[in-house]
N, C-alpha and C positions, 0 to 999 in steps of 0.2 A: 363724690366724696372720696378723698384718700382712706380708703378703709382700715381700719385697726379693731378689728373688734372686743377686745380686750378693753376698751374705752370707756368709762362711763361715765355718763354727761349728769351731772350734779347741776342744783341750784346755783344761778348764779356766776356758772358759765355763761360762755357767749358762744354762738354757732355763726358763724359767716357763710356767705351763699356766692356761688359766683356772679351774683346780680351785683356784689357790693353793701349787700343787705347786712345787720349788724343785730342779732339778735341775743336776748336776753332770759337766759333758761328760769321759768320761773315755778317748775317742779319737774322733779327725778322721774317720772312716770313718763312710758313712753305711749300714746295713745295711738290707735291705728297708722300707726307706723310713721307718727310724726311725735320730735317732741314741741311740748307745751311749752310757751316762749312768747316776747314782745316784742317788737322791733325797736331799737334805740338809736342806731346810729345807720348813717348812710354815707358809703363813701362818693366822693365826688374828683373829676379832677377840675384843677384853678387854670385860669388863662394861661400860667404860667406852667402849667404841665408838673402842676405837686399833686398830690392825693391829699384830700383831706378827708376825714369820716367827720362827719358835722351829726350834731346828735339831734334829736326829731324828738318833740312835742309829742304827749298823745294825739291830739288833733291831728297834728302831719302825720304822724309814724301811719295810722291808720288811712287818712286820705291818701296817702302813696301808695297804700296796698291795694288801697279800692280802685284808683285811677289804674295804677300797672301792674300790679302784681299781686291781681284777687285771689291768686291758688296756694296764699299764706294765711287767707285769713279763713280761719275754724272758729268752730263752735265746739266747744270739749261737750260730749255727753256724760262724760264723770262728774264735773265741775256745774253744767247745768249754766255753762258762760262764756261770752264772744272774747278770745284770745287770738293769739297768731300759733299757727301750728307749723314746724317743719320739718317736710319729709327725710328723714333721714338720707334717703340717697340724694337729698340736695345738699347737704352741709358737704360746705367745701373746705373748710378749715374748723377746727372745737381748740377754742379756744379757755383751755384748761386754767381757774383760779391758780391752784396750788402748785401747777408746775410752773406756772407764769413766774410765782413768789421766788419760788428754788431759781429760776434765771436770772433773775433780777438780782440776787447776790452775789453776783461776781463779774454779771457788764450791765451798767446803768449808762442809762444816754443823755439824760434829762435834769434841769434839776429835782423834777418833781419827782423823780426814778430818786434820786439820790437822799432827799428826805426821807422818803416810804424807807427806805433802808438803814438809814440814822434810827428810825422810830422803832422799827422792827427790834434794831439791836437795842432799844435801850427795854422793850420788851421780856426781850429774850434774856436780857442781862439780868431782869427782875422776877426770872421763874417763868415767863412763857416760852414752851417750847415752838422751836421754828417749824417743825413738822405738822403742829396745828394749826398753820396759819395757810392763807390764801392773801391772792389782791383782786377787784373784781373793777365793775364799773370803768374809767377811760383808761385806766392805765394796761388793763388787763389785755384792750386790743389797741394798744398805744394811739389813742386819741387824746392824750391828756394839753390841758394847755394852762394859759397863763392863771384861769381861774378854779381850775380843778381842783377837786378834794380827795383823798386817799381812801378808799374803801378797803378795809379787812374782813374779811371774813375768819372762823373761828370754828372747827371740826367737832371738838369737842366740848361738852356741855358743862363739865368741869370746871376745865381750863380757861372756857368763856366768861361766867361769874367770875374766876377769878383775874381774869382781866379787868373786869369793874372794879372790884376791889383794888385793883391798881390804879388805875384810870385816878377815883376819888384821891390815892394816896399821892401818885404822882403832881396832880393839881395841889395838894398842900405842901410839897414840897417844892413847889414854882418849876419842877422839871415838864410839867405839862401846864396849859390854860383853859380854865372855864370857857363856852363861849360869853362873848361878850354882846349887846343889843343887837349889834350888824349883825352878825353869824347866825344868833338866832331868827331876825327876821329875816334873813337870805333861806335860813333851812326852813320856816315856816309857809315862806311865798313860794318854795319848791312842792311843799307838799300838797298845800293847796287843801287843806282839810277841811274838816268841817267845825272844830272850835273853834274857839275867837282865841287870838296871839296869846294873850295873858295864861289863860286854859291850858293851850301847849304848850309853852314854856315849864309852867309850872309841874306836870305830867315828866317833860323830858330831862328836866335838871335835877330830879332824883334817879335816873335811869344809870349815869356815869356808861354810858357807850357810844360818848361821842366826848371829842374836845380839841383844842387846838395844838398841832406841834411845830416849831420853827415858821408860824404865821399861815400853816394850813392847817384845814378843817378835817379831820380823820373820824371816823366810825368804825365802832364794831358788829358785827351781824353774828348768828350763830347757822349754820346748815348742818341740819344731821337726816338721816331718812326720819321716815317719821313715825312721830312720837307717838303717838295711838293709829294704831293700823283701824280704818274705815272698809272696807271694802264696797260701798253701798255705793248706787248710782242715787244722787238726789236732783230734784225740781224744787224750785224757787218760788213760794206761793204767794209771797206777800211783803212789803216792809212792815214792821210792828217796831214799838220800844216796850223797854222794860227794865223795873228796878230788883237789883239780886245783890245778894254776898257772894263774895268768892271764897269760894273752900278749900280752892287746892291749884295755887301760882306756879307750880313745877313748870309746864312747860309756856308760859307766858312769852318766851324770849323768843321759843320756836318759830320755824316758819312753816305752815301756818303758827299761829299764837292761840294756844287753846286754855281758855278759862273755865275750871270747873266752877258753878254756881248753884247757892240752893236754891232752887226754883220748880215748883212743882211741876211744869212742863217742858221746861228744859235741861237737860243736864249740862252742858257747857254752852258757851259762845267760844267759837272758829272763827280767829281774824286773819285774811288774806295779806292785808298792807300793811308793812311796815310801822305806819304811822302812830298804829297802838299796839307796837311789840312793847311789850314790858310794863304795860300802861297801871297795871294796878298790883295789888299785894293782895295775901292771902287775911281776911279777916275785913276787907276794906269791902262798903256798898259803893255800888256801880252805877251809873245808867248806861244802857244799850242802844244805838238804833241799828237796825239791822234786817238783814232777809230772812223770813223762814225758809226754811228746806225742811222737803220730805220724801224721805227713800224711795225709789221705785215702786216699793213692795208697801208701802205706807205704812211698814212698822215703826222707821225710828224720827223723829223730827229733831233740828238744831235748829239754831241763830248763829246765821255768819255775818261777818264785816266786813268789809272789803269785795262785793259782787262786782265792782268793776275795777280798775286801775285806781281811777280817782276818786271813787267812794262816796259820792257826793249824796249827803245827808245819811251818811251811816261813818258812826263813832261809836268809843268808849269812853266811860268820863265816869271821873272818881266823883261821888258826892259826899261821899264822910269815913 
């Protein structure tokens, strides 16, 4: 690792490894001396002696760790879940969101460099400051290509609302675009969720943190440290569902995404995946599926969402 200790590797960074390995920082915590991370991308060279970092499927990301490179893949005992972990003296390059963004203002290589930077400014021109912002996913370790989409990220939790608020206004004033059926069936066959299309659509078309700019697909995300400090080590007892009101959407957006609920054994739902960040409002009934966890010590129990990448058979879903 080029050491800098000074460094601190956030959400949504990417760590590279001298194997060519492409990884995806998916919490701020550093766990026995690795941090918590997914593999996404893998560099390769072409016949033709280019580099390419080709981005890897859950199925692949993982069966290339199992086949060659098993000493990435952990099991977090905070999380109680099979991730990839990397040892810090492996990272061979940290490939920083937010300074990525500040470089990219003044040499772009790409078109797709060159959009993200149209969008930024038209941002920044409408009251989002540039110092909250990041860029993440391909452009961040320059994989980006003909079908890419621009990923932002967003420091503050402010200024992130209030980028929806933009978001919505922009689209009525024809400066930004709604997605349209493609877009949203391309983002729903990404996610791979567990509603039916209709479901998620209708879930993400009030969220306003996603839409199109000069015929690409952009998002917004928010990373802050987190929002309610846990410190509990939990175990995963069971899937259950269940029906609750939400009482308090504050950090809905978060990553994790945390719903407080009236529910006499649970006081929130913790969603890991993206897929139901922002998914409901405060006053609104839910349905849940999801894992129990319960603390080491068996004092506290949650319902989480998202116990693996893909989530398969654990959602949130408005019912009224």
């Amino acid at each position: 690792m080029k050491k800098n200790n000074s460094l601190v590797i956030r959400q949504k960074d990417f760590l590279e490894t001298e194997e060519g390995l492409f990884f995806a920082v998916v919490a701020d915590d550093i766990e026995e001396g690795r941090s918590l991370a997914f593999l996404r991308y893998k560099s390769y060279i072409s016949p033709e002696g280019v580099h390419i970092r080709k981005k890897l499927a859950t199925e692949q990301a993982i069966s290339l760790l199992e086949h060659h490179y098993p000493e990435y893949l952990y099991h977090s005992i905070v999380f109680d879940a099979d991730l990839h972990g990397v040892p810090i003296n492996r990272i061979e390059k940290h490939h920083q969101a937010k300074v990525k963004l500040q470089t990219l203002l003044s040499n772009q290589s790409t078109t797709l460099q060159n959009k993200l930077v149209c969008l930024i400014t038209l941002l920044s021109e409408n009251g989002i400051p540039l110092n909250t912002l990041g860029v993440t996913g391909s452009i961040l370790i320059g994989a980006e290509g003909k079908d890419s989409d621009i990923d932002l990220i967003i420091y503050d939790r402010v200024i992130f609302h209030k980028a929806r608020k933009l978001i919505e206004k922009l689209i009525d004033k024809n400066k930004l675009s709604a997605l349209d059926e493609y877009f949203w069936k391309d983002s729903f066959d990404r996610r791979a969720c567990s509603l039916c299309f209709e479901d998620y659509v209708w879930h993400e078309k009030r969220k306003f943190n996603k839409a199109i700019f000069a015929g690409v697909k952009f998002d917004i995300s928010l990373v802050l440290t987190k929002a309610v400090d846990d410190d509990n080590t939990y175990i995963k007892k069971g899937l259950m569902k269940l029906t609750a009101e939400v009482i308090n959407d504050q950090y809905s957006f978060d990553s994790p995404s945390i719903y407080f609920i009236d529910n006499s054994e649970f006081q929130k739902v913790i969603c890991f995946t993206p897929t139901y960040t922002g998914q409901a409002i405060t006053g609104e009934l839910i349905e849940v599926s999801g894992f129990v966890e319960e603390s080491a010590d068996g004092v506290n129990r949650r319902l989480i969402v998202g116990s693996t990448r893909e989530a398969v058979g654990e959602y949130i879903k408005v019912v009224r």
